[in-house]
C-alpha positions in Angstrom: 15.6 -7.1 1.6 13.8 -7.2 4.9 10.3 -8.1 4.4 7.9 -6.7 6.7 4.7 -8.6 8.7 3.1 -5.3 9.2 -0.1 -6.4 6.3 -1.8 -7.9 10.1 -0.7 -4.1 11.8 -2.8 -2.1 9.0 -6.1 -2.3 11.0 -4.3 -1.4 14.2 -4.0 1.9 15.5 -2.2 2.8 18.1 -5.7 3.9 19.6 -5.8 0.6 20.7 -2.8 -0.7 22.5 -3.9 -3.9 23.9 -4.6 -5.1 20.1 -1.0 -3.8 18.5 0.6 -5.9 21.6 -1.4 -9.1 20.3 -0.2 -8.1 16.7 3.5 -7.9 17.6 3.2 -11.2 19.8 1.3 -13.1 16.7 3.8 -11.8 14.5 6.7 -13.6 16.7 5.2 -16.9 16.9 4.4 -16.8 13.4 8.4 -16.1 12.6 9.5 -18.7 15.3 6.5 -21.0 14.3 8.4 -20.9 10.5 11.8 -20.8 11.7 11.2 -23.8 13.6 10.1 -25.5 10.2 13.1 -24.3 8.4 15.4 -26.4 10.7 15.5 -29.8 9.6 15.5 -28.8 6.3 18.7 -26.5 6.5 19.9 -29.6 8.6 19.0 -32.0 5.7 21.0 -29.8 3.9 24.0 -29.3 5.6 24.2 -32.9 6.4 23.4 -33.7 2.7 26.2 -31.4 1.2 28.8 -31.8 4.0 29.8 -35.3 2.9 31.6 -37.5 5.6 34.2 -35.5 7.3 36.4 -36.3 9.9 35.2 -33.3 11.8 31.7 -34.5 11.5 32.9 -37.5 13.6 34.2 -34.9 16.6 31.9 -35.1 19.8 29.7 -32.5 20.3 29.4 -31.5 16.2 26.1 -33.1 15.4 25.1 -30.6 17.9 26.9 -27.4 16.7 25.6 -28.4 13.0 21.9 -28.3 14.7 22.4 -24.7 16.9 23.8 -23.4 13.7 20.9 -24.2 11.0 18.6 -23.1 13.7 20.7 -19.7 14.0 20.1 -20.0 10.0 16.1 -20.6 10.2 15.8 -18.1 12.7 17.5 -15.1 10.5 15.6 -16.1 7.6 12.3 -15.9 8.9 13.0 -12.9 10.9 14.0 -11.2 7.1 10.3 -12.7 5.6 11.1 -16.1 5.3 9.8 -18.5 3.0 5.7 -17.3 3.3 4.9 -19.6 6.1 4.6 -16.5 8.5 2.3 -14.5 6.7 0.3 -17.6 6.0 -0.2 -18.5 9.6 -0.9 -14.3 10.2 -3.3 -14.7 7.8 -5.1 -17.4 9.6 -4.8 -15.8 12.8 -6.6 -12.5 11.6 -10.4 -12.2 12.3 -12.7 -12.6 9.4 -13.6 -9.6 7.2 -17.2 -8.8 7.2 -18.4 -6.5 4.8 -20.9 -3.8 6.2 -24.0 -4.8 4.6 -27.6 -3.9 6.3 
């Protein structure tokens, strides 16, 4: 299922170009912000579950371990994540203030 950030896009029309551009950009650092997050813990985790291998012991595959959980972190935010996105969009949107005289 491929959650959508597009709760922060609602209040932009495409009237307004320069404000959908800042959505869109928002958007992206809020997925990379959470991907970025998600990486040492799918790290933690691999390292956790893969035991002591001998092919953990090869040069160079602490490093292929680390490019693929942040391949990992990167697909799941991009599909909605675990909520830290829309957290930080939420933060990132300007106040509502009701129309009162």
């Amino acid at each position: 299922m491929n959650v959508s950030l597009s709760a922060s896009r609602n209040s932009v029309t495409a009237a307004n170009p320069a404000a959908a551009k800042a959505v869109l950009k928002n958007e992206k650092a809020a997925r990379d912000f959470e991907a970025l997050l998600l990486t040492p813990v799918l790290d933690s985790l691999q390292k956790t579950f893969a035991g002591d291998s001998e092919d953990s012991k090869t040069p160079g595959a602490s490093d292929y371990r680390q490019m693929g959980s942040q391949a990992l972190a990167q697909a799941i935010a991009a599909r909605g994540g675990i909520g830290i996105a829309q957290l930080v969009l939420r933060h990132l949107q300007p106040p509502k203030v009701s129309g009162g005289g």
